[in-house]
C-alpha positions as CSV (number, residue, x, y, z in Angstrom):
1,X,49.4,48.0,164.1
2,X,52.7,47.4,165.3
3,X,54.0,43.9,166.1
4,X,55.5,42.8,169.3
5,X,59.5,43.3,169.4
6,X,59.4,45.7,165.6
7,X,60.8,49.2,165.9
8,X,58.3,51.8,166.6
9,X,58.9,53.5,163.3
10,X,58.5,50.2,161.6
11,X,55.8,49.2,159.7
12,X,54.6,45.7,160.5
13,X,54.9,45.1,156.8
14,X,58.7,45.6,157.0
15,X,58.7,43.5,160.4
16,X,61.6,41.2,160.5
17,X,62.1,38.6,163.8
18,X,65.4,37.1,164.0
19,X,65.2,33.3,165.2
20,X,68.5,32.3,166.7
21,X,72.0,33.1,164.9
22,X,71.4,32.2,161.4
23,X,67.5,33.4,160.6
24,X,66.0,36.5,160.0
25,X,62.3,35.3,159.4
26,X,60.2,38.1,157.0
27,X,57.2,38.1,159.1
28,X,56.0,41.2,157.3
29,X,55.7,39.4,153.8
30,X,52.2,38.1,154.3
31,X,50.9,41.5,154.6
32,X,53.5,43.0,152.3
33,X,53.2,40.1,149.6
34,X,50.2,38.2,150.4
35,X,52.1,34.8,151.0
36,X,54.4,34.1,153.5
37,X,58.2,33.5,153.7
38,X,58.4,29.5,152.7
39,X,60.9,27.8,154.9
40,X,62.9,25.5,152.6
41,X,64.1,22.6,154.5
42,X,67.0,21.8,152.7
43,X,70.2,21.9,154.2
44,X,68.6,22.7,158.0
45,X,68.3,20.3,160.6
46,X,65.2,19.4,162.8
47,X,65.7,21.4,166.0
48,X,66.4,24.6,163.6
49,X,62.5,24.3,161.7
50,X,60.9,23.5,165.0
51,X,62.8,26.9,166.3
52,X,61.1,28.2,163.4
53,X,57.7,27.1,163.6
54,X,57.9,28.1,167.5
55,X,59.0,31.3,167.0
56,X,56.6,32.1,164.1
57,X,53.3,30.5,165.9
58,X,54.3,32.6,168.6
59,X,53.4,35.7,166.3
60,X,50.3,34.2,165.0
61,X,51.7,34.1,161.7
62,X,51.3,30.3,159.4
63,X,54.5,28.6,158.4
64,X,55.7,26.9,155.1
65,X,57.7,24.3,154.8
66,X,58.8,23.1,151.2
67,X,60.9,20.4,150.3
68,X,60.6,18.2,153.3
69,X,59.7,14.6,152.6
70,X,56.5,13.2,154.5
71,X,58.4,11.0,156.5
72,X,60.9,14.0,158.3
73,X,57.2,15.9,158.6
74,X,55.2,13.3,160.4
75,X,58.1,12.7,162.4
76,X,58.1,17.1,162.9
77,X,54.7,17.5,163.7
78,X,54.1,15.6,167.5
79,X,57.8,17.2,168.3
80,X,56.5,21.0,167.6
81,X,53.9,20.6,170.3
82,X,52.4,24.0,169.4
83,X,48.0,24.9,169.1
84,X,47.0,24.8,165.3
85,X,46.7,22.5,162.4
86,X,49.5,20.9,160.5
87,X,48.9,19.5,157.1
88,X,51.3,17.8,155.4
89,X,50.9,17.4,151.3
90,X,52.7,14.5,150.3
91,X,53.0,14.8,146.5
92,X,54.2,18.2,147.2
93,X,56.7,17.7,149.5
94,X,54.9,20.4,151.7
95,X,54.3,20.9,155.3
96,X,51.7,23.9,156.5
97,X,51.0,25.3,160.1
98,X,48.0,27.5,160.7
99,X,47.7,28.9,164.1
100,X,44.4,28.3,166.1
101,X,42.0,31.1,164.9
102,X,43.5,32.5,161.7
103,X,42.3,32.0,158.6
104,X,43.5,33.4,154.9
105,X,42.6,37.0,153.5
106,X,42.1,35.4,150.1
107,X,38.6,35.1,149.2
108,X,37.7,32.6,147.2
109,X,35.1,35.0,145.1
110,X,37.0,36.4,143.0
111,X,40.4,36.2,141.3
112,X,40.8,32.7,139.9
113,X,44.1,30.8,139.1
114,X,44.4,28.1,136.1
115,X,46.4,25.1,136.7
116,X,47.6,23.7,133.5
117,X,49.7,20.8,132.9
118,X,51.4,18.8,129.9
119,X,51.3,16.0,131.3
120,X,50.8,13.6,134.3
121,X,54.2,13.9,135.6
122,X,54.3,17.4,135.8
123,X,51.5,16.9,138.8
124,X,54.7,17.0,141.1
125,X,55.5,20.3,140.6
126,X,51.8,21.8,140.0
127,X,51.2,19.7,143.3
128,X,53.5,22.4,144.9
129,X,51.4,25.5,143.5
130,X,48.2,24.1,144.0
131,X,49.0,23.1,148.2
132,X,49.8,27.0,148.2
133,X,47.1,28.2,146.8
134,X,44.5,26.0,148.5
135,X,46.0,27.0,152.0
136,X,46.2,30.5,151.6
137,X,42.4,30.7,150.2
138,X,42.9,31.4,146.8
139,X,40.4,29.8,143.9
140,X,41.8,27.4,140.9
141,X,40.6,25.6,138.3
142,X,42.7,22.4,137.0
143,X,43.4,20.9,133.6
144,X,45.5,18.5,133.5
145,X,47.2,16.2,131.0
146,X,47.2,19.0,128.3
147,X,49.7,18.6,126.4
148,X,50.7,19.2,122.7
149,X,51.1,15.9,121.6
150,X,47.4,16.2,121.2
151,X,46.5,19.2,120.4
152,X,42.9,18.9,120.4
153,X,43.3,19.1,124.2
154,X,45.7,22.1,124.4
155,X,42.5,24.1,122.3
156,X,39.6,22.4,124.6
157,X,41.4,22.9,127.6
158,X,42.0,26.9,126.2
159,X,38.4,27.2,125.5
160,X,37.3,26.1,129.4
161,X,39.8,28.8,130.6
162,X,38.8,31.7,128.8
163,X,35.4,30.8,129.2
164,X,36.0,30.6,132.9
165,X,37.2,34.0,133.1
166,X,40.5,33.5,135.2
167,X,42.6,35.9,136.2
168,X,46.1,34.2,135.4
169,X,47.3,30.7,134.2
170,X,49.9,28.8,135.4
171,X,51.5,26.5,132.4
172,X,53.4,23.4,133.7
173,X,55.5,21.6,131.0
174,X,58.5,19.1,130.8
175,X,60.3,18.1,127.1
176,X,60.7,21.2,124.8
177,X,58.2,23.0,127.3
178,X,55.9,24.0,123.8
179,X,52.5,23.9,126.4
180,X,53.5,27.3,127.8
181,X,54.3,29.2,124.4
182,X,51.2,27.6,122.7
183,X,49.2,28.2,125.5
184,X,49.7,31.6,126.1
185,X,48.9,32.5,122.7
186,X,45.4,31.4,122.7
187,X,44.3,33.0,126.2
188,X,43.4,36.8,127.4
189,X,45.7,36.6,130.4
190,X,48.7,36.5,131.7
191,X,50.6,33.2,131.6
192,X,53.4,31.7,134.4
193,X,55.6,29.0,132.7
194,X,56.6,26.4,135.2
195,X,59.3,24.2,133.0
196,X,59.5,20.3,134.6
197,X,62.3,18.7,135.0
198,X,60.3,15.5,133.7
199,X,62.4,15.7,129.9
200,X,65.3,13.3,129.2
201,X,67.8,13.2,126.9
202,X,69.6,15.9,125.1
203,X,68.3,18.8,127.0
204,X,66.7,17.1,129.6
205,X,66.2,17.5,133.2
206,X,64.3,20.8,132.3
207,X,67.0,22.6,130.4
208,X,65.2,22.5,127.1
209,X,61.8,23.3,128.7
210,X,63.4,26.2,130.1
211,X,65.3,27.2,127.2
212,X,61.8,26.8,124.7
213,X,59.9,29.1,127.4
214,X,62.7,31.8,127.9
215,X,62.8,32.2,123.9
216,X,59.4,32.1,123.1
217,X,57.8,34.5,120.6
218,X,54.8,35.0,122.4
219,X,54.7,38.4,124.1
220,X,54.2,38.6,127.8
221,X,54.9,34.8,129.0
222,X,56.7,34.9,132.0
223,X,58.8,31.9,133.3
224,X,59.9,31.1,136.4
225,X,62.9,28.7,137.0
226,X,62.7,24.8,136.9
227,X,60.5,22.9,139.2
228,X,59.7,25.9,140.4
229,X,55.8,25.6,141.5
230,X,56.1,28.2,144.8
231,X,57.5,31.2,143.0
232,X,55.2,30.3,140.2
233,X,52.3,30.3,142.8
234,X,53.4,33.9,144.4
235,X,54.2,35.2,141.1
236,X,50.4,34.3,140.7
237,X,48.8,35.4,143.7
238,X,50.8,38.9,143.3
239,X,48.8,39.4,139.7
240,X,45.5,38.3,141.7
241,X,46.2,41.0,144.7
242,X,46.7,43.5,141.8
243,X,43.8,42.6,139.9
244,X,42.0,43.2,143.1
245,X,42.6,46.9,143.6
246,X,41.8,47.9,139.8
């Protein structure tokens, strides 16, 4: 089905809708992709998101917004003036727009995503993938606080994901970012590293977390970049979508 405005010999997949000067929107990426473009609010200024969540409502298409602090969303939301639900997730720095009537192709039957943290102040971050998940439909388990300071934990928490029979884990971890590595190497699937920016010192601010992760002798971890809980959530729902169609 073609959208309103797309080229007739484009597929709606590949539909792009240009909003104003400076945005070319990829409206096609929820069908393409399964998640949609994420709007990052950094560096744009109020009257340029609301031209964004107008123009995209218009289409019937949800909107993420990342990296906006509650205060600039509450302040967002009575301003849009636009039929749907806004939910703003404060730990996550998120704000999401569904349109009246839609709802998210991701059953929550099948295809399950592990959240696994080091610590408690990784939540930030995992905060970010789990709002993402939750709104688009898709099924997690959490297990938080896993770190490998106590290692009995890292194996327990292991144990409860394999049993659980998950499709892929997501691995959050700060300091030397060890979780990830050790992690992946006691589970049957595929593992996302998310390093934290939650370290200090020498190599801190995520550097040796991302470093530990990127050299890591475990076959098959992936890592995404620092702090980086949305890519780390698509990354994730791509291997889900895949699973799917085996």
């Amino acid at each position: 089905m073609k959208k309103a405005g797309s080229a007739a010999d484009t597929p709606s997949y590949m539909y792009v809708k240009e909003i104003g000067k400076s945005v070319k929107f990829d409206i096609g990426r929820y069908e393409r992709r399964g998640f949609p473009e994420i709007v990052l609010a950094t560096g744009k200024t109020d009257n340029e998101l609301l031209d964004i969540l107008h123009r995209v409502a218009s289409e019937g298409h949800p909107v993420v917004i990342s990296r906006i602090d509650h205060a600039r969303a509450n302040q967002l939301i009575p301003l849009a003036d636009i039929r749907g639900e806004f939910r703003v997730v404060e730990r996550s720095s998120m704000l999401f727009f569904t349109p009246e009537g839609w709802s998210p192709p991701g059953g929550k039957a099948d295809g399950r995503v592990a959240i696994v943290t080091a610590g408690s102040s990784d939540m930030a971050v995992a905060g970010e993938t789990i709002a993402l998940l939750d709104v688009l439909g898709y099924s997690h388990g959490d297990y938080f606080d896993c770190g490998i300071a106590g290692m009995h934990r890292t194996v327990k928490a292991a144990s409860e994901v394999v049993a659980g029979k998950y499709t892929v884990a997501i691995v959050f971890a700060g300091m030397e970012g060890a979780l990830a590595s050790v992690f992946a190497s006691l589970v049957p699937i595929p593992v996302i590293g998310v390093p934290t920016s939650t370290g200090y010192g020498f190599g801190g601010g995520g550097i040796a977390a991302l470093n530990s992760m990127l050299q890591s002798c475990i076959p098959g971890l992936v890592t995404v970049n620092i702090d980086n809980g949305v890519g780390a959530a698509a990354a994730a729902i791509s291997i889900v979508r895949a699973a799917r169609k085996r």
